[in-house]
C-alpha positions as CSV (number, residue, x, y, z in Angstrom):
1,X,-81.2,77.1,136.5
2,X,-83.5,79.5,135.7
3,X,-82.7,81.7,132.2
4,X,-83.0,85.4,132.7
5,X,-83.6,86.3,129.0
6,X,-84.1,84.8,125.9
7,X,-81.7,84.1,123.4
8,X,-83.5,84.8,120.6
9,X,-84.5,88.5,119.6
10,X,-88.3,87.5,118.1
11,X,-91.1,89.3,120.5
12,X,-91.7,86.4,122.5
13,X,-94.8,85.1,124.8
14,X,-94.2,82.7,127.6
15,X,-97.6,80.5,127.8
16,X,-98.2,78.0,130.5
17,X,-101.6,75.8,132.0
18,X,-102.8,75.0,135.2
19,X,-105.7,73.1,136.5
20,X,-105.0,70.1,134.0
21,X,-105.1,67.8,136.8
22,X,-108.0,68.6,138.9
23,X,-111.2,67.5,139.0
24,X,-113.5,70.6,139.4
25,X,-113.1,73.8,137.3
26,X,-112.0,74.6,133.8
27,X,-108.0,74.2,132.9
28,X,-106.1,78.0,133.3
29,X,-103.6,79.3,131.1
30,X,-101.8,82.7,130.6
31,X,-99.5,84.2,128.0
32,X,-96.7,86.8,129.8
33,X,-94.7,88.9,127.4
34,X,-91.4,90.1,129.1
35,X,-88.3,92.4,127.9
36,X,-85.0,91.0,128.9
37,X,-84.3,93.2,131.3
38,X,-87.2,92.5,133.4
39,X,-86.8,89.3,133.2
40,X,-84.0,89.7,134.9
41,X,-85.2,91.7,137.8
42,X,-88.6,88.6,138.2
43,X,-85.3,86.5,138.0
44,X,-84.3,88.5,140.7
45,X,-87.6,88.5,142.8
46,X,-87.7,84.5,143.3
47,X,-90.3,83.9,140.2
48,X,-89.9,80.6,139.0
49,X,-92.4,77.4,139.0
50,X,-96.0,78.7,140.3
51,X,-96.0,74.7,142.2
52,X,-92.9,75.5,144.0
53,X,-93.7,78.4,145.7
54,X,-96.5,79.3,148.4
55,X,-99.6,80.8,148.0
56,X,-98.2,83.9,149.9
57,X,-95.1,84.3,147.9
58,X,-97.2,83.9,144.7
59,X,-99.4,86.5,145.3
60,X,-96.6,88.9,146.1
61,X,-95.0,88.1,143.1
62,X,-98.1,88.5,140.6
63,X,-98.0,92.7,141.3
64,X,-94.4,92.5,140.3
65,X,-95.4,90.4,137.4
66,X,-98.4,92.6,136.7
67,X,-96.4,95.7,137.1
68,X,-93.3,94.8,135.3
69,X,-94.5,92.7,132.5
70,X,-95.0,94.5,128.8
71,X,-98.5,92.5,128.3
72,X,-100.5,89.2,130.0
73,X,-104.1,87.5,129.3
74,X,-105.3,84.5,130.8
75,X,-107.4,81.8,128.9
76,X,-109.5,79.0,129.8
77,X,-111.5,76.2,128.5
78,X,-114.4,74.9,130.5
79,X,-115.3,71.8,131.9
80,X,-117.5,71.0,129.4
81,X,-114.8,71.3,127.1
82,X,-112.8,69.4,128.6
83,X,-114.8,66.6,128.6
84,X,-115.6,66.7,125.2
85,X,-112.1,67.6,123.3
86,X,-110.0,65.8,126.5
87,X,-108.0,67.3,128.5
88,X,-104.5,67.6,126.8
89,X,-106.8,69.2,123.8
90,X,-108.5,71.5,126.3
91,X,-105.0,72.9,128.0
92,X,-104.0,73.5,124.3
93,X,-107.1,75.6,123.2
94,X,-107.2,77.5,126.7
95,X,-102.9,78.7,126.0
96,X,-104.1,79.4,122.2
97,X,-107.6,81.9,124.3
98,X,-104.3,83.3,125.9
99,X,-101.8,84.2,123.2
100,X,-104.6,85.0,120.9
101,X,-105.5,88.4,123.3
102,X,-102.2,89.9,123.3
103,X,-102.0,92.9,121.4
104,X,-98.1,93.2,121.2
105,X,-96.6,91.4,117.8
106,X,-95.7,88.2,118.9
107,X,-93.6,86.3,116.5
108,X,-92.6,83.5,119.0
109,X,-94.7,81.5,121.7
110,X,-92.9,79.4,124.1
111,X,-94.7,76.7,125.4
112,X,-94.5,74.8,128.7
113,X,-94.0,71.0,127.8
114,X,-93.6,68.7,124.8
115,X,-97.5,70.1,122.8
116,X,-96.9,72.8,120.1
117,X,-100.5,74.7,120.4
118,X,-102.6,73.6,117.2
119,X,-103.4,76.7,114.6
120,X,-101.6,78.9,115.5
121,X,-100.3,81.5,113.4
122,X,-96.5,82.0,114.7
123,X,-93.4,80.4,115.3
124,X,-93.4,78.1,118.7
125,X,-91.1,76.4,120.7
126,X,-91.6,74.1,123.2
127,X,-89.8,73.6,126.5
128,X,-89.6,71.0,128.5
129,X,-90.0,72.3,132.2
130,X,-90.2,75.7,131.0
131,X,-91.7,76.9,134.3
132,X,-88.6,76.6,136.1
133,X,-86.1,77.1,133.0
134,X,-87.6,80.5,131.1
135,X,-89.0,83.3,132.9
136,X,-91.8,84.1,130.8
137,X,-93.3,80.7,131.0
138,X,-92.5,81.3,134.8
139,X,-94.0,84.1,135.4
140,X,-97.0,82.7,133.1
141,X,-97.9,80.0,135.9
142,X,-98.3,82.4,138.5
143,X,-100.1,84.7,136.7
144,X,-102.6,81.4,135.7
145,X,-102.3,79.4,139.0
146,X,-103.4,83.3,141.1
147,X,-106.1,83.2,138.5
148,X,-107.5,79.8,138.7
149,X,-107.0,79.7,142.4
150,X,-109.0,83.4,143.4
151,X,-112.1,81.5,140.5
152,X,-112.1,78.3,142.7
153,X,-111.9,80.2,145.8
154,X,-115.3,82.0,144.6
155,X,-117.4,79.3,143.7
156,X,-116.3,77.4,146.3
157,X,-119.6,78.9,148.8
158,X,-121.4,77.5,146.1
159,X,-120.3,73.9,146.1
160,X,-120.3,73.1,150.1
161,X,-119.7,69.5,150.0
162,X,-116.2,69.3,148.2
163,X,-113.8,71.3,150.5
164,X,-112.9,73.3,147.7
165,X,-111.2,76.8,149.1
166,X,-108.7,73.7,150.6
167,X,-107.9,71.5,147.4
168,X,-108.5,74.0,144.3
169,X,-110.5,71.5,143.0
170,X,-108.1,69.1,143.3
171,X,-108.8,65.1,143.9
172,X,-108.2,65.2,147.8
173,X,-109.3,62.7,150.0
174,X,-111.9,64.6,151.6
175,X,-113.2,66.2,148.0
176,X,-113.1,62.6,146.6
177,X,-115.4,61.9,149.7
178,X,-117.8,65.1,148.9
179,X,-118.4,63.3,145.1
180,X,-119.1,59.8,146.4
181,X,-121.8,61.0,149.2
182,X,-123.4,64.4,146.9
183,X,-122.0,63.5,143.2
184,X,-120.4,65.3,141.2
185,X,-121.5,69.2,140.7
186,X,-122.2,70.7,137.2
187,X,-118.4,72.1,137.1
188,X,-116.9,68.4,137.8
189,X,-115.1,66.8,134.9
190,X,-117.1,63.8,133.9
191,X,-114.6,62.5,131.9
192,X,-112.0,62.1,134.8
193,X,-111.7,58.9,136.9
194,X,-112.4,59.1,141.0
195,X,-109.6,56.9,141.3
C-alpha cells in the first residue's frame, strides 16, 4: 500500500533509476522532493511504480508531478560509464547527479532498493520497493522513466537497425536481432551480455 507522507519530519528526496537493464542508453535517475500534503493528492492521482502504469497514464501524471512537486532533477551516467564503473556503480552515481542539483535543504534521501548512494553528504534510507511503497521515490520513476523514454525516442532516427522507439533500448528480440546483423552502436553497453 502506497504511503502518502513520510513519517519523518527531515526535508526529504525520493531518488529512483531507470534504464539499469537495457542495453542502449545511459541509466536515468531523478530526485522528487514532496510536502506531505501533496503527496497525498499524487497518492490520489494513481502515481505509484513508473513499470506499472502505461506510457499514457505516465505522461499525464508527470505535469501533476511537475506542477505539484516543491523541486526535481534528473541524472544520468553514460554508457561509457557504465561500462567502465558497472552498472550497479553507474545507477548509484547517476541518483547522487540527481540529489546533488536540488537546491532545497535536503537532510534525508530515500533510495529505491537495498544500495545507500556512495559520498553522499546526508542521512539516507533505503527502501525496498520504494516505487510502489513512498510517493516520492514514486513519483521519482516517472519523472526518470518520461525522461529516459522521450531521450531514447530521439536518438532512435539515428540508430535504424535496433527498433528502438518500440523497446527503449531494451534487449528485445528484434533489437537483439538489429546487434547480431549491424553490431552494436556507439551508445550500446559493451559490458552487457546479448544473451
Amino acid at each position: 500500500m502506497m504511503l502518502a507522507t513520510m513519517r519523518d519530519t527531515r526535508l526529504a528526496a525520493g531518488v529512483d533509476e531507470v534504464g539499469r537493464g537495457a542495453l542502449f542508453g545511459p541509466v536515468v535517475a531523478a530526485a522528487v522532493v514532496l510536502s506531505p500534503s501533496v503527496a497525498g493528492q499524487l497518492q490520489q492521482l494513481g502515481v505509484t511504480d513508473s513499470k506499472a502504469l502505461t506510457p499514457k497514464r505516465r505522461q499525464m501524471l508527470l505535469r501533476s508531478i511537475q506542477t505539484l512537486a516543491t523541486e526535481y532533477r534528473v541524472g544520468c551516467a553514460s554508457v561509457a560509464e557504465i561500462d567502465r564503473i558497472n552498472i550497479l556503480q553507474a545507477s548509484l552515481l547517476a541518483m547522487k547527479r540527481a540529489v546533488l542539483q536540488l537546491s532545497s535543504p535536503i537532510e534525508l534521501c530515500l533510495v529505491d532498493g537495498v544500495h545507500r548512494i556512495p559520498s553522499l553528504a546526508m542521512a539516507q534510507k533505503t527502501i525496498i520497493k520504494g516505487d510502489r511503497n513512498e510517493m516520492a521515490i514514486a513519483a521519482a520513476s516517472i519523472v526518470a522513466k518520461v525522461w529516459r523514454d522521450e531521450l531514447i525516442l530521439r536518438l532512435a532516427p539515428l540508430f535504424p537497425y535496433y527498433d528502438l522507439s518500440a523497446n527503449k533500448g531494451y534487449g528485445t528480440k528484434k533489437h537483439r536481432q538489429g546487434i547480431e546483423k549491424y553490431g552494436r552502436s556507439c551508445l550500446h553497453r559493451r559490458s552487457f551480455k546479448l544473451r
